[in-house]
MMTF fields as JSON, N, C-alpha, C and O atoms, coordinates in Angstrom:
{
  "mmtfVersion": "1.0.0",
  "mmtfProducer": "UNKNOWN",
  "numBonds": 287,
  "numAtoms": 288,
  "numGroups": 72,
  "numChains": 1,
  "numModels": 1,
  "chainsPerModel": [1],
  "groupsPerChain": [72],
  "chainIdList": ["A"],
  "bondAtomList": [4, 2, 8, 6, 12, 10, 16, 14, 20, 18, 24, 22, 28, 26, 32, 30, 36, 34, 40, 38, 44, 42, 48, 46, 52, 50, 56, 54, 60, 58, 64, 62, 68, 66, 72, 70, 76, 74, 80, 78, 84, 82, 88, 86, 92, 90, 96, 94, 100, 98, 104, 102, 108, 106, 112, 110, 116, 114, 120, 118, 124, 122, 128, 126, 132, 130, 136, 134, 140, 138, 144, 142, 148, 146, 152, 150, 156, 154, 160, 158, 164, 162, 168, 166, 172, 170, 176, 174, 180, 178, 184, 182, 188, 186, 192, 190, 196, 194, 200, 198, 204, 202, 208, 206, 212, 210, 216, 214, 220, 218, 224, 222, 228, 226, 232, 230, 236, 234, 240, 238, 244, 242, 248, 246, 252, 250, 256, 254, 260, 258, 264, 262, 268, 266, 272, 270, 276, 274, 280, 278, 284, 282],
  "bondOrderList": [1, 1, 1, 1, 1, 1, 1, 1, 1, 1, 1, 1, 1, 1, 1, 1, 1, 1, 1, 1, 1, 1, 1, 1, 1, 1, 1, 1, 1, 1, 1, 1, 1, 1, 1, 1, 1, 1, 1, 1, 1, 1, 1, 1, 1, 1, 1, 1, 1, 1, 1, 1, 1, 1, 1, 1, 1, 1, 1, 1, 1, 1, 1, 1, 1, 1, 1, 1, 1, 1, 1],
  "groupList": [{"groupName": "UNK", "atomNameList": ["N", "CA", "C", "O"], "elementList": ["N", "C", "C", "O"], "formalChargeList": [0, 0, 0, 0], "bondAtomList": [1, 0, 2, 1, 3, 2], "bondOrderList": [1, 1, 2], "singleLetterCode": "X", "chemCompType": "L-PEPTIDE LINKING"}],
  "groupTypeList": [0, 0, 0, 0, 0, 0, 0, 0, 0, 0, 0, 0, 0, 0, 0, 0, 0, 0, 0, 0, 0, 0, 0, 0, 0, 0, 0, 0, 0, 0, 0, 0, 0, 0, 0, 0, 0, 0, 0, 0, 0, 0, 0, 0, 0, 0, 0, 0, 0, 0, 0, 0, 0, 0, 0, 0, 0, 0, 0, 0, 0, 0, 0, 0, 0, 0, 0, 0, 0, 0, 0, 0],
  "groupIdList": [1, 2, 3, 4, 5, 6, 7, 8, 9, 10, 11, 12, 13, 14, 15, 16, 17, 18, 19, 20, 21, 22, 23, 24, 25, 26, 27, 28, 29, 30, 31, 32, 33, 34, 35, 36, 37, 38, 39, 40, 41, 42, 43, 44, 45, 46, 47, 48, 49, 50, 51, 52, 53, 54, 55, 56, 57, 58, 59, 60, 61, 62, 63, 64, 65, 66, 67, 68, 69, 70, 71, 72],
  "secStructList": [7, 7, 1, 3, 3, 3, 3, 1, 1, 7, 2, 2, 2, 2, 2, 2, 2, 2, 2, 2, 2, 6, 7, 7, 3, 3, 3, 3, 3, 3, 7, 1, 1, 1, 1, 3, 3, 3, 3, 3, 1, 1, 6, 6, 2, 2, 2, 2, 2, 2, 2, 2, 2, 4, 4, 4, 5, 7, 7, 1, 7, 7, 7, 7, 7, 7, 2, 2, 2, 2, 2, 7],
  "xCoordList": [-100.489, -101.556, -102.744, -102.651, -103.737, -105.307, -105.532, -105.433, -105.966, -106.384, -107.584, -107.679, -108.542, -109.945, -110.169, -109.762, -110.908, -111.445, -112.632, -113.042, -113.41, -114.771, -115.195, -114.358, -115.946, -115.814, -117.679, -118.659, -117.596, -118.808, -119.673, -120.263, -119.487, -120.172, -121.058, -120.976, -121.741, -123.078, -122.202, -121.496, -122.24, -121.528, -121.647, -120.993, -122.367, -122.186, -121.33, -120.879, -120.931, -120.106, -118.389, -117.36, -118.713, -117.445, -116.32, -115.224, -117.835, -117.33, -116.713, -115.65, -117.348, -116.828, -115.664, -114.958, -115.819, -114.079, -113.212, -112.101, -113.457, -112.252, -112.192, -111.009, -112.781, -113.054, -112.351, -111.47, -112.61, -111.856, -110.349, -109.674, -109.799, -108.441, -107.655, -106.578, -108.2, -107.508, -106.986, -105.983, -108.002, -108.039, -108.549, -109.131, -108.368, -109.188, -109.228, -108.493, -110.621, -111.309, -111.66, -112.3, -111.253, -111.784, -113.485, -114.241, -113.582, -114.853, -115.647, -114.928, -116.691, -117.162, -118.646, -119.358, -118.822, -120.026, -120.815, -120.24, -122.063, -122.877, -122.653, -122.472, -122.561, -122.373, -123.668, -124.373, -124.39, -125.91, -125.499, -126.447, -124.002, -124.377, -124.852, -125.778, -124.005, -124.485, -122.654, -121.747, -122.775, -121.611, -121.266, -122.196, -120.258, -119.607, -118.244, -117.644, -117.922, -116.898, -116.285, -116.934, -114.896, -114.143, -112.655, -111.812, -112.514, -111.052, -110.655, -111.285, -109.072, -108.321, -107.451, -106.452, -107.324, -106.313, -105.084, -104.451, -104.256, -102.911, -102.848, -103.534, -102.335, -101.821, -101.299, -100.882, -101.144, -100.598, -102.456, -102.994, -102.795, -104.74, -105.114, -105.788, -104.702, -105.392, -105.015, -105.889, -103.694, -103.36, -103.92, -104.546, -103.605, -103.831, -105.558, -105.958, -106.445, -108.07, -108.084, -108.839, -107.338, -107.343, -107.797, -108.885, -106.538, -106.431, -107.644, -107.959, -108.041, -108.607, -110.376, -111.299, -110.473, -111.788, -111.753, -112.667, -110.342, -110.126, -110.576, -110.256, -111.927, -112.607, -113.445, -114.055, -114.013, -114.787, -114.746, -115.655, -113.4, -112.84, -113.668, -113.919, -113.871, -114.712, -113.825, -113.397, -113.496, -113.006, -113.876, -114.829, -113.614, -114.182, -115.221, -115.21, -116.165, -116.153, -117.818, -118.648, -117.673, -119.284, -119.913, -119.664, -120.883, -121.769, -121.954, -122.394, -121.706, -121.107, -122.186, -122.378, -123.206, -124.232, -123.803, -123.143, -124.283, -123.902, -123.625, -124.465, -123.033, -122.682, -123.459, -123.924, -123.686, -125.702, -126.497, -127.107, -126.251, -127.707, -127.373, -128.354, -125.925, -125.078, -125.2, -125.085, -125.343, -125.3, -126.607, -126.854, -127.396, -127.941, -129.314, -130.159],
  "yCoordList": [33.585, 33.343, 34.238, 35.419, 33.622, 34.724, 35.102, 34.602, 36.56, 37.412, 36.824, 36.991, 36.11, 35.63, 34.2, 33.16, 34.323, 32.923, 33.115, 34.056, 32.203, 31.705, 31.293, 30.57, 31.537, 31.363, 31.143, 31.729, 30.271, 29.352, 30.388, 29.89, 32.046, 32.386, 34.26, 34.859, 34.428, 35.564, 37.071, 37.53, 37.659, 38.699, 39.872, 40.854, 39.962, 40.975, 40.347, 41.145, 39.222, 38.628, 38.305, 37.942, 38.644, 38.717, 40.395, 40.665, 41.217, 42.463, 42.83, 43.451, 42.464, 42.48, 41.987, 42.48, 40.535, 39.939, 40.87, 40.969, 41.668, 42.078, 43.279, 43.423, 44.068, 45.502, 45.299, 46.119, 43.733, 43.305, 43.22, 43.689, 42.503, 42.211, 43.537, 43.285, 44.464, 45.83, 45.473, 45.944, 44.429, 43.825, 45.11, 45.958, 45.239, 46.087, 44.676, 43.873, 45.142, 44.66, 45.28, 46.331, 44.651, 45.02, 44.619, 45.252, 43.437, 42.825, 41.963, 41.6, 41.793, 41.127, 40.898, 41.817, 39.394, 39.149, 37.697, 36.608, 37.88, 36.6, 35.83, 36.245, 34.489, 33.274, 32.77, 32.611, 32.378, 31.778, 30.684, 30.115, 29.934, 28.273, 28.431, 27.761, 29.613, 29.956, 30.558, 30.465, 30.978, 31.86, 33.056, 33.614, 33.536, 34.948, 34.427, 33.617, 35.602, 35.579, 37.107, 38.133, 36.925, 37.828, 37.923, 37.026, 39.484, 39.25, 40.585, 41.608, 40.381, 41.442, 42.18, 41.566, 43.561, 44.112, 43.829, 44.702, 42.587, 41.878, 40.573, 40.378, 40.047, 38.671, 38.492, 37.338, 39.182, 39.533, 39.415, 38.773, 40.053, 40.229, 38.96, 38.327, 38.472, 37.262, 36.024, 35.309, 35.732, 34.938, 35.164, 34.267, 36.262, 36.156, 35.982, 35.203, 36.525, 35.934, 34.852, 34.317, 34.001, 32.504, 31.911, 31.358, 32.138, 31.886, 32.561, 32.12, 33.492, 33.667, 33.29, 33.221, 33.107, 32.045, 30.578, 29.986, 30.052, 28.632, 27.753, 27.562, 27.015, 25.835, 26.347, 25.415, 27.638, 28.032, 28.279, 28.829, 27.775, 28.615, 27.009, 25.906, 28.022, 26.397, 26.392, 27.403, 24.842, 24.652, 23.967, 23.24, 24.155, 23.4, 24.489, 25.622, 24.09, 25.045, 25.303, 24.565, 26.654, 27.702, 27.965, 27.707, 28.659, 29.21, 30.595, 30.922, 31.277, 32.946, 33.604, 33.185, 34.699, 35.19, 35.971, 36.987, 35.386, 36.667, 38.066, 38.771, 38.265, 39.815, 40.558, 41.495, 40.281, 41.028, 41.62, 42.687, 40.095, 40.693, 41.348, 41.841, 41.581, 42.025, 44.07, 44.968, 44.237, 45.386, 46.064, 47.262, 45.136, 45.617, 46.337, 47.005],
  "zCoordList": [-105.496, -104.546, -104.883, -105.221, -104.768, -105.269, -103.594, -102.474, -104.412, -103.244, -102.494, -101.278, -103.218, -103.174, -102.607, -103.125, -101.425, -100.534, -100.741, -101.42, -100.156, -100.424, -98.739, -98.197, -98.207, -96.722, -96.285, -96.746, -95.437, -95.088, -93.689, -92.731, -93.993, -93.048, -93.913, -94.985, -92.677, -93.861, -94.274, -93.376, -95.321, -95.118, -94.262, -94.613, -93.19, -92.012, -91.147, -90.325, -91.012, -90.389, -91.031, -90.461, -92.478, -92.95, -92.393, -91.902, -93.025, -92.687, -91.457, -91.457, -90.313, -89.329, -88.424, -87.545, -89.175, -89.103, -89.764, -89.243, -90.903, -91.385, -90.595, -90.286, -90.191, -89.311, -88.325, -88.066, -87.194, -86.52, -86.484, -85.568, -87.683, -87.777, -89.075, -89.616, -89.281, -89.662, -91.165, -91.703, -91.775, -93.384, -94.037, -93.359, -95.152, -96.184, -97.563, -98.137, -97.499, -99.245, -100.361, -100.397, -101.323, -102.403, -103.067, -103.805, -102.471, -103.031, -101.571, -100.64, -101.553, -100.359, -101.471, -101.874, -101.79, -102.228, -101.912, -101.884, -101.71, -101.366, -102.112, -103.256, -101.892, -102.968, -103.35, -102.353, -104.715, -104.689, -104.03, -103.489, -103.784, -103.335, -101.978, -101.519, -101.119, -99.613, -99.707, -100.533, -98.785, -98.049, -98.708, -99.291, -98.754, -99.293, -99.127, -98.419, -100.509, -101.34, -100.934, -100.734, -100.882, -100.38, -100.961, -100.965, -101.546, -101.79, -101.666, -101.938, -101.04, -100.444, -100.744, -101.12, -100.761, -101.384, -101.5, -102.094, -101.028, -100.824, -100.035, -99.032, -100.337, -100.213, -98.877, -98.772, -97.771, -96.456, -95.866, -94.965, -96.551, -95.733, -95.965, -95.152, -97.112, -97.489, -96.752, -96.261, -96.652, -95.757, -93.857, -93.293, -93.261, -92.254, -92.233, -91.369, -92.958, -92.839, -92.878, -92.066, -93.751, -94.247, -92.916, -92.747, -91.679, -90.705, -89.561, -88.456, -90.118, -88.562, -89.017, -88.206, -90.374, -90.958, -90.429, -89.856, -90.781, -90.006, -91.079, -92.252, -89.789, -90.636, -91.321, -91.844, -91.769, -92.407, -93.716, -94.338, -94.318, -95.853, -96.201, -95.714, -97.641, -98.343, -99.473, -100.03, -99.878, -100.848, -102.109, -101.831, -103.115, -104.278, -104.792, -104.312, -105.834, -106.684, -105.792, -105.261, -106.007, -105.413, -107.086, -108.263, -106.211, -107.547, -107.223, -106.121, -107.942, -108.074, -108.61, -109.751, -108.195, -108.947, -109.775, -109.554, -111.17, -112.578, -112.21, -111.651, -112.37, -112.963, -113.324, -112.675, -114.299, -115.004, -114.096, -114.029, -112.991, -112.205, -111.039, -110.483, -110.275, -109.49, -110.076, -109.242, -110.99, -111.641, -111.988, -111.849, -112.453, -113.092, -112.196, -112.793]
}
């Protein structure tokens, strides 16, 4: 199972769901398609967010901003 969902809401609102439900992350990043990308230190975090995202997990493929420009 990947640690990593893709979820249809802004990342101050991700953060706070996870603050909420006592998740820790490793990564929390804006998507260029729209939403944020999120992935969790274990497969236990990952599943229970799954759930408390709901209808918000997006499936199919996003567009991920380079790396390059994430860094640089």
């Amino acid at each position: 199972m990947s640690r990593a969902i893709n979820v249809d809401v802004q990342f101050a609102q991700v953060q706070s769901l996870c603050v909420k439900h006592g998740v820790d992350t490793s990564v929390i990043e804006a998507l260029q398609s729209g939403g944020t990308r999120v992935v969790f230190k274990n497969a236990d975090d990952t599943a229970k967010m799954k759930k408390a995202f709901g209808s918000k997990l997006m499936t199919g493929a996003v567009k991920r901003v380079p790396n390059r420009l994430m860094h640089g």
